[in-house]
N, CA and C of each residue as an Amber inpcrd file, in Angstrom:
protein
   267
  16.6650000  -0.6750000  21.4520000  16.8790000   0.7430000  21.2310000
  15.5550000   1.4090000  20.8790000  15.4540000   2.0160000  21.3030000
  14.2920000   3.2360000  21.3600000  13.9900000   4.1890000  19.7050000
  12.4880000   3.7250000  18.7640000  12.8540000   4.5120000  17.7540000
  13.2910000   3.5110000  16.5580000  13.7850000   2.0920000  17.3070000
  14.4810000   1.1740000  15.7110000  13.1550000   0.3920000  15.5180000
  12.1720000   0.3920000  14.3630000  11.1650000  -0.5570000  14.2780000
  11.6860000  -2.1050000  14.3270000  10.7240000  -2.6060000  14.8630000
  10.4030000  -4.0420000  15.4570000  11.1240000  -5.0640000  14.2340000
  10.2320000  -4.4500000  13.2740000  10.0570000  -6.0440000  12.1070000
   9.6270000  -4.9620000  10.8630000  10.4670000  -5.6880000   9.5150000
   9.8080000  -4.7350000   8.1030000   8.7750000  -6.4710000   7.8290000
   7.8830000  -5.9350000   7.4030000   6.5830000  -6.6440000   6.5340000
   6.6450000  -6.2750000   4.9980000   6.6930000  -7.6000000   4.6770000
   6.6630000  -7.6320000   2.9580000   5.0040000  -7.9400000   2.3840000
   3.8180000  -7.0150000   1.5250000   2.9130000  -7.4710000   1.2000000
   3.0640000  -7.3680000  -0.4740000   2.9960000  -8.2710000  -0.6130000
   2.6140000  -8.6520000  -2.3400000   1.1510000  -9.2760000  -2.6470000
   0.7330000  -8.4210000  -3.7830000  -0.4310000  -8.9990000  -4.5630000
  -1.0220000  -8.0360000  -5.1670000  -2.5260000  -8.4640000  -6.0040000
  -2.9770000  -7.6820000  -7.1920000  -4.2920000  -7.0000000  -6.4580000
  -4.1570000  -5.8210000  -6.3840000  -5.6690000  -5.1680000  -6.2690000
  -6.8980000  -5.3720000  -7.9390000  -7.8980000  -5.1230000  -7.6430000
  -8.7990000  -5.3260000  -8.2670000  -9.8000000  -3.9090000  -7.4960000
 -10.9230000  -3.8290000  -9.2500000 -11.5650000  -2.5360000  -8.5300000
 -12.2700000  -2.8090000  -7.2530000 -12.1600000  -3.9120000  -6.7340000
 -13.2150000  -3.6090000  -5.3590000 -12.3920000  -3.1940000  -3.8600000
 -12.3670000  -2.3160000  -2.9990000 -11.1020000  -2.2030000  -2.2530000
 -10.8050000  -3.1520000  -1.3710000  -9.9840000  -3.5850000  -1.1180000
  -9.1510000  -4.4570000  -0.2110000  -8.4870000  -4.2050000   1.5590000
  -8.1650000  -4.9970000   1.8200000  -7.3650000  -4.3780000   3.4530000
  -6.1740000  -4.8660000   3.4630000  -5.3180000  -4.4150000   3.2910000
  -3.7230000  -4.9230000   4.1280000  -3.8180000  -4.3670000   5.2960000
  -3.8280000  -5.7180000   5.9310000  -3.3680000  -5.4190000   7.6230000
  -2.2850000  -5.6880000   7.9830000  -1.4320000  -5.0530000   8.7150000
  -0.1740000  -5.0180000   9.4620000   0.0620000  -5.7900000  10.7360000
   0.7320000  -6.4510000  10.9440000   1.2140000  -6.9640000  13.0630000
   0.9360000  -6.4490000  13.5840000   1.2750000  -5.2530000  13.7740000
   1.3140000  -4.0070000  14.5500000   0.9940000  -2.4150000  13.7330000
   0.8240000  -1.5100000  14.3510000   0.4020000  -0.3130000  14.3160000
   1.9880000   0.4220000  12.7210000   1.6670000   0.8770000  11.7500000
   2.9840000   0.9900000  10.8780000   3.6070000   1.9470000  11.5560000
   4.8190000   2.5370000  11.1620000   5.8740000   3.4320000  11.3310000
   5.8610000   4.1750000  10.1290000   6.5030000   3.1010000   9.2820000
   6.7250000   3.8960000   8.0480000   5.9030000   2.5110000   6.5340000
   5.4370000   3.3490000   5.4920000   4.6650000   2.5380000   4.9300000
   5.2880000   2.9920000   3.3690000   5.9970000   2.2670000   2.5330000
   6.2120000   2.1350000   1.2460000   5.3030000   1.1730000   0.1800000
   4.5820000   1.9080000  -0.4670000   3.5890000   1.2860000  -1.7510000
   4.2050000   1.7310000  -2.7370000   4.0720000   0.4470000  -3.7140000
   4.8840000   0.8490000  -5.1810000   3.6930000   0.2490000  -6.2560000
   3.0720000   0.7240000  -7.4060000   2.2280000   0.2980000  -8.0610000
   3.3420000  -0.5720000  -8.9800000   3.5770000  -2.0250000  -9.0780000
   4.9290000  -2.8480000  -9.6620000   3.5810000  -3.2720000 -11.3620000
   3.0190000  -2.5960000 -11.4530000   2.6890000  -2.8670000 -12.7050000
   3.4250000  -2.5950000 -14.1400000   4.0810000  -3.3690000 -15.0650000
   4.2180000  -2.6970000 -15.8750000   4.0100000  -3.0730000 -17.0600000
   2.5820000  -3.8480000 -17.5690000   2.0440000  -4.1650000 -18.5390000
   0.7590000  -3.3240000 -19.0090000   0.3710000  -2.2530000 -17.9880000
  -1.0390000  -1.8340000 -17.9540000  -1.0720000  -0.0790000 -16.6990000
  -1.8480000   0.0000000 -17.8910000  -1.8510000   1.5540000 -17.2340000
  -2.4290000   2.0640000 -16.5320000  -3.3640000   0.7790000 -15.7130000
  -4.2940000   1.1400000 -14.7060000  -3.6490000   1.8410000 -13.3980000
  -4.3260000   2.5480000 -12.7190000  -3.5870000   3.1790000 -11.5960000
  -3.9300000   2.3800000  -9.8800000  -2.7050000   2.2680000  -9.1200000
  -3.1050000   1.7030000  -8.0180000  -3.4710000   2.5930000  -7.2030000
  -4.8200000   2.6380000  -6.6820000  -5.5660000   3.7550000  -5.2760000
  -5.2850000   3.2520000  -3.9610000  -4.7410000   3.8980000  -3.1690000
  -4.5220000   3.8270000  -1.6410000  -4.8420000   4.4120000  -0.9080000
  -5.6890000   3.7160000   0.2780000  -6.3660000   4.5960000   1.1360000
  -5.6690000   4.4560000   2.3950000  -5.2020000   5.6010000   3.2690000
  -4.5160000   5.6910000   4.4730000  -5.6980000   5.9360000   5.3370000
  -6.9380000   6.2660000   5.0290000  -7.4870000   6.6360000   6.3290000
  -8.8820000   5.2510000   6.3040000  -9.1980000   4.5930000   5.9510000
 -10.1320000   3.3700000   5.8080000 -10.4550000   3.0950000   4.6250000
 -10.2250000   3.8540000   3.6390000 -11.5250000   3.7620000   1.9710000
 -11.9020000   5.1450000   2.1270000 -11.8500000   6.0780000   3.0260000
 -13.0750000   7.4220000   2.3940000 -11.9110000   8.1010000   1.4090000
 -10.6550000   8.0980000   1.0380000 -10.3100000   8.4460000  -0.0730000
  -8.8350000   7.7420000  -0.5010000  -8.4830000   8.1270000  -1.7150000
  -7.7790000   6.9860000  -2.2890000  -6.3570000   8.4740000  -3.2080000
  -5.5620000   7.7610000  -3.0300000  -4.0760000   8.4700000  -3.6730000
  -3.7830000   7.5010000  -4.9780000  -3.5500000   8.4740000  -5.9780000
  -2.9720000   7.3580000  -7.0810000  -2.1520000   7.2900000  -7.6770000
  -1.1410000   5.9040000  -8.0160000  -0.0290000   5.3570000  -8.1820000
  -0.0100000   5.2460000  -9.8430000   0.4590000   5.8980000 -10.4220000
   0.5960000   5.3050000 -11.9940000   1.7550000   4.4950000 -12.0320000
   1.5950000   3.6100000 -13.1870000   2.3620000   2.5490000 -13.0820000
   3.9730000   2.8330000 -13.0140000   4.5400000   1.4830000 -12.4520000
   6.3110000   1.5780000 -11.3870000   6.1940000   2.7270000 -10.5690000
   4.8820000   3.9770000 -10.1290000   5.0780000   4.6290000  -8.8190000
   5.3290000   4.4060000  -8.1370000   5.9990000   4.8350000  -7.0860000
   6.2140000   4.2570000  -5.7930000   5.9150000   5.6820000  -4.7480000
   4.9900000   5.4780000  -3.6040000   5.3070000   6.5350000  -2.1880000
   5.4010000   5.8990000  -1.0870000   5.6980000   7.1280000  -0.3140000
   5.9520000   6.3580000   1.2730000   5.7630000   7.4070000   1.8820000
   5.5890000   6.8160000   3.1670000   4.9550000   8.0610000   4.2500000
   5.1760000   7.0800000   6.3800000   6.0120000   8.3690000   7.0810000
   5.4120000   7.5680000   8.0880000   4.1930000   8.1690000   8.8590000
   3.2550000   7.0060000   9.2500000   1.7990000   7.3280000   9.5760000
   1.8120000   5.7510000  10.1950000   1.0450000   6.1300000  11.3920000
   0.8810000   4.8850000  12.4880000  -0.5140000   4.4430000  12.5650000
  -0.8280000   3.8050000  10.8720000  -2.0620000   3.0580000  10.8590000
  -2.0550000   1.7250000  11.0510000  -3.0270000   1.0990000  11.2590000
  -2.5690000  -0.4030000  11.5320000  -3.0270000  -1.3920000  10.0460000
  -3.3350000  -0.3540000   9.0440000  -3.7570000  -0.9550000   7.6480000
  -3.8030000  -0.3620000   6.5680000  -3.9570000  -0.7050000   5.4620000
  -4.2060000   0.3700000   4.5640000  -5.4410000  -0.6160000   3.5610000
  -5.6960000   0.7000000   2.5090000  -6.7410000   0.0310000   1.0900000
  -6.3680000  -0.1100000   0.5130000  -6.5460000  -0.7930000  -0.6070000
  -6.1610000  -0.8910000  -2.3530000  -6.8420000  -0.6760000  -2.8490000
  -6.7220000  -0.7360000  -3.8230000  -7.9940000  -1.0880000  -5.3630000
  -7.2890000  -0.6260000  -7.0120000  -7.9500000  -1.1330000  -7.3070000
  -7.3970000  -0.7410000  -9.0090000  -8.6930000   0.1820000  -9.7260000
  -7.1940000   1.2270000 -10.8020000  -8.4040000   2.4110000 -11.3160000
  -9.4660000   1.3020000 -12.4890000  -8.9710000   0.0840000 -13.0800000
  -9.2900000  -0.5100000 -13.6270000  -8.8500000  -1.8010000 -13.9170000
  -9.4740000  -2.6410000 -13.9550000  -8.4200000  -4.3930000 -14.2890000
  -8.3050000  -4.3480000 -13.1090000  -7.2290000  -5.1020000 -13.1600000
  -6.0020000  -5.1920000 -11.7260000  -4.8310000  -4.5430000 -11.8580000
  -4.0920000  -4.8390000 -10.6040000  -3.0600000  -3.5590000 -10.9600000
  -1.9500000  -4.3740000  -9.8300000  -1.1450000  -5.2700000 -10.3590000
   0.5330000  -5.4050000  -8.9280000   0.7680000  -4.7110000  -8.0450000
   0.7910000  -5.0100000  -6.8390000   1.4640000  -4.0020000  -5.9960000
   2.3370000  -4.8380000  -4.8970000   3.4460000  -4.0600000  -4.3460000
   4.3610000  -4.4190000  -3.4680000   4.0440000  -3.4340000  -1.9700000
   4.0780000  -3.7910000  -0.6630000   4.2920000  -3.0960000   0.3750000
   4.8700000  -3.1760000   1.4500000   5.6120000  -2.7220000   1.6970000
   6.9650000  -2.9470000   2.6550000   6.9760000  -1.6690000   3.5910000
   6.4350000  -1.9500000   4.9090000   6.1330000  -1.5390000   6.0470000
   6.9530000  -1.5620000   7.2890000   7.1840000  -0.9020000   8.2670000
   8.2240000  -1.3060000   9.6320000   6.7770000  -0.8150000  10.5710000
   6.7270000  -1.9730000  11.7200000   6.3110000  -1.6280000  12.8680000
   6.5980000  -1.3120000  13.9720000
């Protein structure tokens, strides 16, 4: 069917201040980030367009957006910071 994504992708792990890449299978559809921290008040930064800028997650945030990148950034405002991402391609 035309329109039903392929496959959802589960990414788990800890950003740190240096930025990171989650790469996807395929090109995303729709992209859900949740900052799953909840010991620390650091904020999780996400970059949709390579690293030139970053959105931020205070802790248990969660956004979503559909945008047909084939990756995204991380990083932490400080420490490390949990995060969950659950994607359809």
């Amino acid at each position: 069917m035309a329109g039903i994504p392929k496959e959802a992708e589960h990414h788990n792990g800890t950003a740190t201040t240096t930025p990171s890449e989650i790469t996807f299978s395929g090109q995303a559809r729709t992209i859900m980030i949740q900052n799953t921290e909840v010991s620390a008040a650091n904020e999780l930064l996400v970059s949709f367009d390579g690293g030139s800028s970053f959105k931020a997650l205070r802790r248990l945030a969660a956004f979503s957006i559909d945008l047909g990148v084939p990756s995204i950034w991380v990083k932490s405002s400080a420490g490390t910071v949990a995060y969950e991402a659950v994607v359809t391609t």
